[in-house]
C-alpha positions as CSV (number, residue, x, y, z in Angstrom):
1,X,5.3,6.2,-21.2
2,X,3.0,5.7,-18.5
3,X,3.8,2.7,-16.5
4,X,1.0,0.8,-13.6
5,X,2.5,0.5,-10.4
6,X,0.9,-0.8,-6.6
7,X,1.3,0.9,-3.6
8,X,0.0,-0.6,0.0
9,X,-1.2,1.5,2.4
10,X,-1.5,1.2,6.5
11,X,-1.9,2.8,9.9
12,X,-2.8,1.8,13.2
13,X,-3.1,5.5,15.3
14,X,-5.1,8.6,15.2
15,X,-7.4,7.9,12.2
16,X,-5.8,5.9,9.3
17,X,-8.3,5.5,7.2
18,X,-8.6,9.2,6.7
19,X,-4.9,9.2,6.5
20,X,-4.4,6.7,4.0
21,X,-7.4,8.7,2.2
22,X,-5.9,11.8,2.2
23,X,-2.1,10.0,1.3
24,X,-4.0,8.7,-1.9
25,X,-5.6,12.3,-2.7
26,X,-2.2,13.8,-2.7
27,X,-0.7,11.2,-5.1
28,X,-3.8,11.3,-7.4
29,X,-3.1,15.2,-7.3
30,X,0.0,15.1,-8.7
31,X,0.2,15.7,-12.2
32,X,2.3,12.7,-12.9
33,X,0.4,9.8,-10.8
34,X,-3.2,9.1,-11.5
35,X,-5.0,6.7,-8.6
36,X,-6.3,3.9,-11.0
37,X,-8.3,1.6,-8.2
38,X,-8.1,1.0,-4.7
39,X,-8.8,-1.9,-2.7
40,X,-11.6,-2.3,0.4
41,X,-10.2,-1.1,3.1
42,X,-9.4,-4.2,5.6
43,X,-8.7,-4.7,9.6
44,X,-5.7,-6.4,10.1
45,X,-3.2,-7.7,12.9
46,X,-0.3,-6.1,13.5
47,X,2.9,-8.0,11.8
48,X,6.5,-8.4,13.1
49,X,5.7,-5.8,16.4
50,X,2.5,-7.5,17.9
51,X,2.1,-5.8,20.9
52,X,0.5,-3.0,19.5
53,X,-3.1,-2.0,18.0
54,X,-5.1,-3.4,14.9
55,X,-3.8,-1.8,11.3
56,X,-5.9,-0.4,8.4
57,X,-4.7,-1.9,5.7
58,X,-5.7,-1.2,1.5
59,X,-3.9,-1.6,-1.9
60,X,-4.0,0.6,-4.6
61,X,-2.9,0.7,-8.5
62,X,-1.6,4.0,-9.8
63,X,-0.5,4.5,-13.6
64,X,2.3,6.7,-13.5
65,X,4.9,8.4,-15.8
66,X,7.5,8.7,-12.9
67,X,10.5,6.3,-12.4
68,X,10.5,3.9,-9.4
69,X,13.0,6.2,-7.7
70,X,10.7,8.9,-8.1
71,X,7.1,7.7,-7.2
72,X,9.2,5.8,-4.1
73,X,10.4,10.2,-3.1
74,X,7.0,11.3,-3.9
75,X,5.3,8.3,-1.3
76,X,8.0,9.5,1.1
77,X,7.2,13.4,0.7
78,X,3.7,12.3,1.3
79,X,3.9,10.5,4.2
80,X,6.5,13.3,5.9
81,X,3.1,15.5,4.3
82,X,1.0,13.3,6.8
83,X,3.3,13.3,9.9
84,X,4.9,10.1,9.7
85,X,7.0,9.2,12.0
86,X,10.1,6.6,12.1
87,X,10.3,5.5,15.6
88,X,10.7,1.9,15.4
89,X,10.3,-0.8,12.9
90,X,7.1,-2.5,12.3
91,X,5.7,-0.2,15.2
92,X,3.0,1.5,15.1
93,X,2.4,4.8,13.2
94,X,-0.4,7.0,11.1
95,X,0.1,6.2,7.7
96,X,2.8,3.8,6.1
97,X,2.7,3.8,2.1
98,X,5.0,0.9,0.4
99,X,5.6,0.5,-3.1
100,X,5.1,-3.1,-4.0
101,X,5.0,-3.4,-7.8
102,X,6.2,-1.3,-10.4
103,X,5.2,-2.7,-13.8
104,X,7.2,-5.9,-14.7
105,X,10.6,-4.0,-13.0
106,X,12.7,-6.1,-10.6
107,X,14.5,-3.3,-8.9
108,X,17.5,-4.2,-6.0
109,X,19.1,-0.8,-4.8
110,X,20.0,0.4,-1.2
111,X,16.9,3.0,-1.2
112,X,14.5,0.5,-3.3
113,X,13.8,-3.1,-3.6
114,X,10.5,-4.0,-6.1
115,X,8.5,-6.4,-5.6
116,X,8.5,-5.1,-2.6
117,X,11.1,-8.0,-0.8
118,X,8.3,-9.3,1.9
119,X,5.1,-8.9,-0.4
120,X,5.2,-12.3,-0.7
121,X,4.9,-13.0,2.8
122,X,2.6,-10.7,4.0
123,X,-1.4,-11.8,3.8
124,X,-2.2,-8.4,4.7
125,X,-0.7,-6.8,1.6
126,X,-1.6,-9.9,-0.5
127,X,-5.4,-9.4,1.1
128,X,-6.0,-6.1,-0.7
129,X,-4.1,-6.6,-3.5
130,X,-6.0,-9.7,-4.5
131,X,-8.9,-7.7,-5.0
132,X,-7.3,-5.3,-6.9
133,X,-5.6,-8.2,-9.3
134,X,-5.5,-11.7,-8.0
135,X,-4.1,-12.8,-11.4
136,X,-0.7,-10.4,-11.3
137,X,2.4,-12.4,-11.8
138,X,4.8,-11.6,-9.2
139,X,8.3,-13.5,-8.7
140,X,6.5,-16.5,-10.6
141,X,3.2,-16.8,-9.5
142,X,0.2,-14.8,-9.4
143,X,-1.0,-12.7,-6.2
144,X,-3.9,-15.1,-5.6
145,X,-1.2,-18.5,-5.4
146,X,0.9,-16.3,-2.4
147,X,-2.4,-15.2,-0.9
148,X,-3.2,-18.5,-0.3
149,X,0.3,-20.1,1.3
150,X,0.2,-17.5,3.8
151,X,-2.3,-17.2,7.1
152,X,-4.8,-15.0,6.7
153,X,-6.6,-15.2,9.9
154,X,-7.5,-12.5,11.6
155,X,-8.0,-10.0,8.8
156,X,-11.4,-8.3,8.3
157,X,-13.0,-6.4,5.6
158,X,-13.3,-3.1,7.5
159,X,-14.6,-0.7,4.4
160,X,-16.1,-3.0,1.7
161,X,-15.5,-1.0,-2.4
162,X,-13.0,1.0,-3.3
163,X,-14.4,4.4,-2.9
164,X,-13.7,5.1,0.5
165,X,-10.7,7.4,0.0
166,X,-12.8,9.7,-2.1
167,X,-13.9,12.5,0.2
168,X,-14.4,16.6,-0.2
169,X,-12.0,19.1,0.7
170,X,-8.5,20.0,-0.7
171,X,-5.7,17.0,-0.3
């Protein structure tokens, strides 16, 4: 049973929007995760950390037949793919993938929390993910009703349609 699940990307060094493109044509090459739609591509501030440079930030929606647990390994194997590094939280780094949503699943483990536990407070995860679908219930109201309780100044559409991952070469 296939099950849709979102994903946020982001990066702030080297060149993240080719990162986050190539992070999304790994996990579309899997056999078990099929990239369904992905957001614009936006300019954001950075959150949390602040003294650092401007993020990209998108949103995507996958359909998968993988467990939570198991698309959550597969992000992580893709990011270690991509040369993530873990040097300091909210700091700056290449390619950060997050899984926000997974179907209607409330999930609280150690190694996974869905929703993702600050989607709700983040404008530039609700951003891009309103575009993708504004009307999604999560934690008791739609995307759209947390978009608009948070600030979202300072985030620019950087990459407007969702076809900007799409690109030639092997992932």
């Amino acid at each position: 049973m296939s099950v849709p699940a979102y994903i946020g990307l982001g990066g702030n060094l080297g060149d993240p929007q080719a990162q986050m493109a190539q992070a999304l044509r790994l996990l579309d090459a899997s056999d078990r995760v099929r990239v369904e739609a992905v957001s614009p591509l936006y300019r954001t501030p950075p959150w949390g950390k602040t003294d650092q440079p401007d993020f990209l930030n998108s949103c995507a929606r996958l359909r998968t037949d993988l467990d939570a647990e198991a698309l959550l390994a597969l992000c992580l194997m893709v990011e270690n793919r991509l040369h993530r590094q873990r040097a300091e939280r909210w700091g700056p780094r290449t390619i950060d993938i997050d899984l926000l949503v997974f179907g209607s699943s409330r999930i609280d483990t150690p190694g996974l929390a869905v929703p993702h536990p600050r989607l709700t407070e983040r404008a530039f995860v609700l951003r891009p993910l309103a575009d993708l679908d504004g009307d999604m219930p999560v934690l008791g109201r739609t995307v759209r009703e947390w978009l608009a309780d948070v600030d979202a100044g300072g985030i620019r559409l950087h990459r407007p349609g969702g076809d900007w991952w799409r690109g030639t070469g092997d992932p």
